[in-house]
C-alpha positions in Angstrom: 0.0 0.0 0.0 1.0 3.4 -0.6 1.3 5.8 1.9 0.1 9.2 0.6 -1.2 12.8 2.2 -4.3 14.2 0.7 -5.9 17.5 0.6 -8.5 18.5 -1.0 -9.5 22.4 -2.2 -13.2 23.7 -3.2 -12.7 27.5 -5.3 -15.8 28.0 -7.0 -16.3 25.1 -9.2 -12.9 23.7 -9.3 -12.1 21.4 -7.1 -8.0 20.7 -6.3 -6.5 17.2 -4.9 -3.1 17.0 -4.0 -1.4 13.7 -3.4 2.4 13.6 -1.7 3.0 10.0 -2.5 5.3 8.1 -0.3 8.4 8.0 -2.7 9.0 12.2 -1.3 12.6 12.4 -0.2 11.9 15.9 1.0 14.3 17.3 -0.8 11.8 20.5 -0.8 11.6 22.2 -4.1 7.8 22.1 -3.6 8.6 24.8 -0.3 10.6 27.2 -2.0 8.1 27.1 -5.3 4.7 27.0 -2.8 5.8 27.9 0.8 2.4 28.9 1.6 1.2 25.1 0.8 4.3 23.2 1.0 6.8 22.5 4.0 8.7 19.5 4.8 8.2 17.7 7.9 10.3 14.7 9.1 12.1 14.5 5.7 8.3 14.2 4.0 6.9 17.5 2.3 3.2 18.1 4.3 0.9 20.3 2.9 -1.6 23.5 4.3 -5.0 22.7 2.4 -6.2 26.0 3.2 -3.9 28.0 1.4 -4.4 25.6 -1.9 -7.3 28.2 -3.4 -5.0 30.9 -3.6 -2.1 28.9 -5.0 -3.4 26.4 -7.4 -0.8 27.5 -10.5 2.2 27.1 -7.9 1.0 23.8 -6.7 0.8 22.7 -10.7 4.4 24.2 -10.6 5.1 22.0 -8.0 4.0 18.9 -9.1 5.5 18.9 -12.7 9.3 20.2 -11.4 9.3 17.6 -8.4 12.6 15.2 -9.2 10.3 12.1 -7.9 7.2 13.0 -9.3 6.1 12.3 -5.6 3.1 15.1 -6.0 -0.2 14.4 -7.9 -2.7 16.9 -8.7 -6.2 16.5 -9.4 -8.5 19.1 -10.5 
């Protein structure tokens, strides 16, 4: 099983998921992209689902740049 962190985002009619799978190394390139949504914990990036509305591009940003492809977004 996969270990993952979830949060979810409601902006209107969009909806955002974000997924940190377990493969993160927390090497945190999603932080200094999206330090309002991202910060590492324990070597694992954690995420703050309330600040995901105003960030949605950055945490796109995130996702795609991540060296382990450990983020997933769903809109």
């Amino acid at each position: 099983m996969i270990n993952t962190q979830n949060s979810f985002s409601y902006f209107g009619y969009f909806y955002m998921e974000i997924k940190i799978l377990s493969r993160c190394i927390g090497c945190g390139v999603c932080s200094q992209i999206a330090p309002e949504v991202f910060d590492i914990y324990s070597n694992y990036a954690v995420t703050n689902e309330y600040n995901i509305d105003n960030f949605q591009d950055e945490c796109i940003d995130a996702s795609i740049i991540c060296p382990v492809d450990a983020i997933k977004v769903f809109i």
